[in-house]
C-alpha positions in Angstrom: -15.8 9.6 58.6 -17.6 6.2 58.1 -20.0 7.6 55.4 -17.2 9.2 53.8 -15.1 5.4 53.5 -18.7 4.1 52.5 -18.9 6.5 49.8 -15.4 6.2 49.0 -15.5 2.7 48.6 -18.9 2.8 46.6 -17.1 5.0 44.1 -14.7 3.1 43.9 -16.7 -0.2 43.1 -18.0 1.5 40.8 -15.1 2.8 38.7 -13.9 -1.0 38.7 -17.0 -2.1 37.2 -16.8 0.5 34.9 -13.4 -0.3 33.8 -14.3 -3.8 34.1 -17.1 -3.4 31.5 -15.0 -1.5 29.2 -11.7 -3.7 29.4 -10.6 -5.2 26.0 -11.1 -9.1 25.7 -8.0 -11.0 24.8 -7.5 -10.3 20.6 -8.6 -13.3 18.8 -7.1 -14.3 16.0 -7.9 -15.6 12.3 -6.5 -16.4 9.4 -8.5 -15.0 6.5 -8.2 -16.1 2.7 -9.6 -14.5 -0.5 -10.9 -17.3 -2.4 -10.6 -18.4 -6.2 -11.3 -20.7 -8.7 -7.8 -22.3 -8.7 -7.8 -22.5 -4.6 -4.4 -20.6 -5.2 -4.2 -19.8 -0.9 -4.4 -15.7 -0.8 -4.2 -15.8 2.9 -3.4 -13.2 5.7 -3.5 -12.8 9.7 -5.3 -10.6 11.4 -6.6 -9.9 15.2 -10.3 -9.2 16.2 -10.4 -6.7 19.8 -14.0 -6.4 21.3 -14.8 -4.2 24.0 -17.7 -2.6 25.0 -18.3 0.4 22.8 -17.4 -1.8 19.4 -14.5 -3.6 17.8 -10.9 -2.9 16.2 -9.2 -5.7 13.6 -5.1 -5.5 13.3 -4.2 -6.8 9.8 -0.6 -8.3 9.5 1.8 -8.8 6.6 5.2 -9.4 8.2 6.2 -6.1 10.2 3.5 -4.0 8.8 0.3 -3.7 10.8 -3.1 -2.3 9.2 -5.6 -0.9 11.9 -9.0 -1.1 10.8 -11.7 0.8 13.1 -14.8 1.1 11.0 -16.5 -1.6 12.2 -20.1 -1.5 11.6 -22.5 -4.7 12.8 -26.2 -5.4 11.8 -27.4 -8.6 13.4 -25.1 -11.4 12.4 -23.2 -9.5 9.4 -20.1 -7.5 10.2 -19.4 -4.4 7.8 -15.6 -3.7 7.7 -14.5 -0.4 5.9 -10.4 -0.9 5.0 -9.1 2.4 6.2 -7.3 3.8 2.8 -8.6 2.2 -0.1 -12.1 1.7 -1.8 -12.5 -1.5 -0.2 -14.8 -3.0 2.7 -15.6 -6.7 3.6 -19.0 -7.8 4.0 -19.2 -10.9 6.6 -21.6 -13.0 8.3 -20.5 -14.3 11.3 -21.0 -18.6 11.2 -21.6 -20.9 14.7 -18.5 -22.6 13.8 -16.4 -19.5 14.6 -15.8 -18.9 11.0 -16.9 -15.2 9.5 -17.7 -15.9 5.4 -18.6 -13.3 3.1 -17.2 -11.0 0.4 -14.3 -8.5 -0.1 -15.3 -6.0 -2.1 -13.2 -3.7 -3.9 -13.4 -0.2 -5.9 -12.8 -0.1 -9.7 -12.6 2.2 -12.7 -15.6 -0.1 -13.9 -18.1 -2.0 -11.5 -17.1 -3.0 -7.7 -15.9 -6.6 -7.8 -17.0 -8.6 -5.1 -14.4 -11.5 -4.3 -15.7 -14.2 -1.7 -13.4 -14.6 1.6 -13.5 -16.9 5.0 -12.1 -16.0 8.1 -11.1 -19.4 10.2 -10.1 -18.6 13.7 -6.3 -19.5 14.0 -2.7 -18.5 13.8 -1.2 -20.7 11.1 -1.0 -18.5 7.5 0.7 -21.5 5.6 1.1 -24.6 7.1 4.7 -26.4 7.0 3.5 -29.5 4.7 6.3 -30.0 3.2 9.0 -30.3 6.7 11.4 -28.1 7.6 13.2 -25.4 4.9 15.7 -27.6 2.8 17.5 -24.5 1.5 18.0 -20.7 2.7 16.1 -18.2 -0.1 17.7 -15.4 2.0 19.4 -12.5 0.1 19.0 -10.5 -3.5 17.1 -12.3 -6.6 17.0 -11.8 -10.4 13.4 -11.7 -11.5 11.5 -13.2 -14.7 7.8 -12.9 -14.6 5.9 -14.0 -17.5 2.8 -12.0 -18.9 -0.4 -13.8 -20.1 0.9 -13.0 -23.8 3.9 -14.6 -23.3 6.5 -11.6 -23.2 8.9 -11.1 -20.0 9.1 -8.0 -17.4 11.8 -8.1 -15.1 11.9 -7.4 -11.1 14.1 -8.1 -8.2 13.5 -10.2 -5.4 14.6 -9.0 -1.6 14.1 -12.4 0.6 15.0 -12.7 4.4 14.3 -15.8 6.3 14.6 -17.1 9.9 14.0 -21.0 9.8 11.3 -22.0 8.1 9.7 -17.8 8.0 10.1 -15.9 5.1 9.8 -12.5 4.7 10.1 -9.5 1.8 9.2 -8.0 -1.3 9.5 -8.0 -5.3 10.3 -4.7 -6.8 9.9 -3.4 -9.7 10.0 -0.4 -12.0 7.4 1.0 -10.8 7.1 0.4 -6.9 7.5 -3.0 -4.7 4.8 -5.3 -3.9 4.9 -4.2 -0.2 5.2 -6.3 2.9 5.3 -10.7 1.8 4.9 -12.9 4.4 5.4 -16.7 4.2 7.0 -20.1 4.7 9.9 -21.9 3.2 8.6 -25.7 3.7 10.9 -28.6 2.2 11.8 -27.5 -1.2 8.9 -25.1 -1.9 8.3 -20.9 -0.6 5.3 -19.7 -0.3 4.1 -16.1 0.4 1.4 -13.4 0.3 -0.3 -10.4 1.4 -3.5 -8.2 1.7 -3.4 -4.4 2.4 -7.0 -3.7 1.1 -5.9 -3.2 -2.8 -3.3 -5.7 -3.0 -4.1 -9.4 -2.4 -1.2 -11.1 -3.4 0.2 -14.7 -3.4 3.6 -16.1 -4.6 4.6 -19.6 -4.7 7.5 -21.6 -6.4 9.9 -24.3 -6.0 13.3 -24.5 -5.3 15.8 -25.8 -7.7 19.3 -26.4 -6.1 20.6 -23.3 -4.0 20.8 -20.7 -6.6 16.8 -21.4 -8.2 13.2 -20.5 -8.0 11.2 -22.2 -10.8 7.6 -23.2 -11.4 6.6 -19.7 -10.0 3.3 -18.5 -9.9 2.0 -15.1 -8.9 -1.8 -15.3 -8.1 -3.3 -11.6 -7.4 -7.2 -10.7 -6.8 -10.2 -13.1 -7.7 -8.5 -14.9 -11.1 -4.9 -12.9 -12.1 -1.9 -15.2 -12.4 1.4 -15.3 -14.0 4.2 -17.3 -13.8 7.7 -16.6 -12.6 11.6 -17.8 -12.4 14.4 -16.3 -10.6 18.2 -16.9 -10.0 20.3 -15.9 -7.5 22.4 -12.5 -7.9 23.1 -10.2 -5.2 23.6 -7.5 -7.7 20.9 -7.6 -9.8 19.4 -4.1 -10.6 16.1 -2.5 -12.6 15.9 -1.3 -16.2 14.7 2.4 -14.6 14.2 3.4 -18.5 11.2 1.4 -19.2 9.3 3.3 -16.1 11.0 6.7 -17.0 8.7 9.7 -18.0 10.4 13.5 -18.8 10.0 16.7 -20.1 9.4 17.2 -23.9 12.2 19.0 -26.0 11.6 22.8 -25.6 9.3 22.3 -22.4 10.5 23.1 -18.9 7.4 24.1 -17.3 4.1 22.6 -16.2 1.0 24.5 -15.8 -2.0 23.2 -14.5 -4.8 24.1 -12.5 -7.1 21.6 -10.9 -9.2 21.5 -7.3 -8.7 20.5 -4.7 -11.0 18.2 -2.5 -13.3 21.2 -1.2 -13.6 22.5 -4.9 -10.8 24.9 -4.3 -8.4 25.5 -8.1 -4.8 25.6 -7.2 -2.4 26.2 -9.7 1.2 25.6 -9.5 1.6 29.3 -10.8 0.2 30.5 -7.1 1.9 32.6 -5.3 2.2 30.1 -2.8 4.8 28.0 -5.2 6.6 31.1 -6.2 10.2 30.9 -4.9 9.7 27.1 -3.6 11.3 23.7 -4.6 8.0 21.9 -5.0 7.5 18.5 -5.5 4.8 17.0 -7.5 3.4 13.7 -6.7 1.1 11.6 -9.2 -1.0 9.5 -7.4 -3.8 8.1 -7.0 -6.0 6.8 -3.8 -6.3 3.0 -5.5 -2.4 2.8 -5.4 -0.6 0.9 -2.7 2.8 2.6 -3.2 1.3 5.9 -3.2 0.0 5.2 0.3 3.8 4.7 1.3 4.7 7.8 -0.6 2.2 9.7 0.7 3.2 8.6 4.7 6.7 9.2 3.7 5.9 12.9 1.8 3.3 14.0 4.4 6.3 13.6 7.6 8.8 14.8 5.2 6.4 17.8 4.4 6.0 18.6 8.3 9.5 19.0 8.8 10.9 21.2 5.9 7.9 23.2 4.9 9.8 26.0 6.8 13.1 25.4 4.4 11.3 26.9 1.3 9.7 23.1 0.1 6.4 23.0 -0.9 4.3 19.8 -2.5 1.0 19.0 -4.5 -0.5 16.1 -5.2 -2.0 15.2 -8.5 -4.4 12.5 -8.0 -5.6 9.8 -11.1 -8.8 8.7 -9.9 -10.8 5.0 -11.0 -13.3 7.5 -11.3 -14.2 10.9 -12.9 -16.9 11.6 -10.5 -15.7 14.5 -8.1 -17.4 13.4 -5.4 -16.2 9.9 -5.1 -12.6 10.7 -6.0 -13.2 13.4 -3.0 -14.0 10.7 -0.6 -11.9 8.4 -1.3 -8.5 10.8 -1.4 -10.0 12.0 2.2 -9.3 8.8 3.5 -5.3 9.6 2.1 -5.5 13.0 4.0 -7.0 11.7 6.7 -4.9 8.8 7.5 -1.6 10.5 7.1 -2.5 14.0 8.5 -1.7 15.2 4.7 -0.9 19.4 4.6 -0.4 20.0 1.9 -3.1 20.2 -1.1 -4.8 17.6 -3.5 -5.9 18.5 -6.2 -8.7 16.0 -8.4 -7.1 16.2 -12.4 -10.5 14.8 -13.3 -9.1 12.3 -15.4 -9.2 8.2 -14.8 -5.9 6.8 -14.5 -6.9 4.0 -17.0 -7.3 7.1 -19.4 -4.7 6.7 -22.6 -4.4 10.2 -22.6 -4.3 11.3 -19.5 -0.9 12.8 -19.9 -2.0 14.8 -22.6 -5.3 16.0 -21.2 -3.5 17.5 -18.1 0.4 17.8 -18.1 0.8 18.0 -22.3 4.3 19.4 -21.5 5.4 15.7 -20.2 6.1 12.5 -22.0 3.1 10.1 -20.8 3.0 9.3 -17.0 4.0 5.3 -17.1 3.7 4.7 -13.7 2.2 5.5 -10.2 3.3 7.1 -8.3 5.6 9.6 -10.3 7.4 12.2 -8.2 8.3 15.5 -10.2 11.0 18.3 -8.7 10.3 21.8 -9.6 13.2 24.1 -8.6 13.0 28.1 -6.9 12.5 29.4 -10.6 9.6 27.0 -11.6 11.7 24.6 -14.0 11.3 21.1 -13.7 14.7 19.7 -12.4 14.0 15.7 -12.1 11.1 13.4 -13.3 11.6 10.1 -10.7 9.1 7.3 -11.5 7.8 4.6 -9.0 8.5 4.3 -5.1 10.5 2.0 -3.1 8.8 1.3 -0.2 9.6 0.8 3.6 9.0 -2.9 2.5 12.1 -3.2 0.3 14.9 -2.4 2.6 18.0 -1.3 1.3 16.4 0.1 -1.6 14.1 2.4 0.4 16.9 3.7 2.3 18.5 4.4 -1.2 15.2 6.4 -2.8 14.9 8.4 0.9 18.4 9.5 0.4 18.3 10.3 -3.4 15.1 12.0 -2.5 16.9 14.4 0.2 19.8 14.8 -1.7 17.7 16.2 -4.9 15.9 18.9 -2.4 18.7 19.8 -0.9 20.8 20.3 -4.0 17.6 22.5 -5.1 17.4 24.4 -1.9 21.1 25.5 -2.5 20.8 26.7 -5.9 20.7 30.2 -7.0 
């Protein structure tokens, strides 16, 4: 009985000091910023958990949290590879505590190479300016100004608790995900980083009803300027996104593989009989990442109803194999079932409508979401996605969405 305790207790020493070894450290946390010229702050939180067997990061933008697992070190340099997007960091890791380096992204010409500093810390804008003067809270009107002085037109969803701010700017052709930020004194300031977007947005307040001085400041040297003015019921010019069938067409054919070289045509017998839906992506698209978590679930659950979906992916690239890996990471990361097919064509291509869905007007935007009903006619042409970042709105697209399939279902 003795050598039993013994060996009981020695095993279970031993399990402690296994779990012991393995047990997370407490998450430490930074506050990383993309550097530029104009020291415009593109800044964002995130949370570095070591253990044993490697090391995880948690990327935050308000209520949105990025998990990022491929971790890979090499003596003092850290390699990070963003989970969806063509986009990694390359860090050294400083004695100050500091991690300095480059975040480098995928393009439809060279990789660009932006330089970034991770400071250890909580603090994503500090309050400068003394508590929030004014509440932003609520529904803006939208003025941004291009580099060649001509207008395009979004609205603004702002919530704020004290001096945090939180929300979006959506547009025609999608929303500009999850903002986080600060009201400080008479100034809002607010930003983001997903792995393709790196987004800040600052301006001042003017009175309660007033944003002016705007600036929008995204990647290593973008920026425009902005205004807005209050008005909860400003709404989007959906024409200027809008893409439709040409008179006399009310078909698409195509046939394009998918990412193990399998063609798939929509004329399959798969399709036959289905409402299908046709999404126009591609894997360098933030809002196709939300349409593709939303259409993957939505797939899973009324594939047995008769709906069937494709996706039509607009690469940076031409190359098969590198549009292959990189819409892996899509299928991958939100368990997609249903096919994806390469068109072959860059999505900076003029003609890309032309060169692989002639019987459309050109594809404006991404993503694009197309409804085919059970006879193979194309029902509804719906540009852009409101994400789960804008709120109401998204509520609005999910049910407009569910209402079109269900309306298709029904008919004869």
């Amino acid at each position: 009985m003795r050598r039993q305790a013994l060996a009981t207790t020695a095993l279970f020493l031993a399990c402690s000091l296994c779990l012991t070894a393995n047990a997370q450290k407490p998450a430490k946390p930074y506050v990383a910023q993309c550097l530029r010229a104009d020291s415009l702050p593109i800044v964002f939180n995130l949370e570095r958990q070591k253990n044993k067997s490697g090391e995880t990061w948690i990327i935050r933008n308000a209520e949105e949290r990025i998990r990022v697992t491929d971790i890979r070190r090499k003596g003092d340099s850290l390699f990070a590879d963003m989970p969806v997007f063509e986009s990694l960091f390359r860090l050294r890791e400083e004695r100050d505590g500091r991690l300095t380096g480059d975040w480098v992204k995928g393009t439809s010409a060279d990789d660009v190479a932006q330089p970034v500093v991770f400071r250890p810390g909580t603090v994503r804008f500090p309050v400068t300016r003394g508590k929030a003067k004014a509440d932003v809270k609520g529904r803006w009107k939208v003025t941004f100004t291009r580099a060649d002085g001509s207008p395009r037109y979004a609205v603004a969803e702002f919530s704020q608790k004290g001096e945090r701010l939180t929300g979006t700017f959506v547009t025609p052709s999608g929303d500009y995900r999850y903002l986080e930020g600060i009201v400080s004194g008479d100034s809002m300031q607010l930003s983001c980083f997903d792995g393709s977007h790196a987004y800040y947005f600052g301006a001042k307040l003017e009175g309660k009803n007033g944003l002016v001085n705007g600036v929008f400041a995204s990647g290593n040297r973008f920026v425009e300027r902005w205004t807005a003015v209050r008005d909860a019921k400003a709404e989007l010019d959906a024409s200027v996104a809008a893409t439709s069938m040409k008179p006399g067409e009310d078909r698409l054919r195509f046939r394009f593989p998918d990412l193990d070289s399998n063609l798939v045509s929509i004329d399959d017998e798969k399709f036959k009989g289905k409402v299908v839906v046709i999404q126009i992506m591609g894997s360098w698209c933030p809002n196709c990442m939300d349409e593709t978590a939303f259409l993957s679930e939505y797939y899973r659950k009324n594939r047995d109803r008769g709906v069937e979906m494709i996706a039509l992916a607009y690469e940076y690239s031409t190359d098969f194999a590198r549009a292959s890996k990189s819409l892996d990471k899509f299928r991958k990361r939100f368990n997609v079932e249903y096919p994806m097919l390469i068109t072959g064509v860059s999505s900076a291509d003029e003609k890309r409508t032309e060169k692989t869905l002639p019987g459309l007007t050109p594809i404006r935007v991404f993503p694009t979401t197309i409804f085919i009903d059970r006879k193979g006619r194309v029902a509804k042409v719906n540009p852009g996605f409101a994400g789960p970042a804008t709120g109401v709105h998204h509520g609005e697209y999910v049910r407009e969405f569910e209402e079109t399939v269900q309306r298709l279902l029904k008919a004869d």
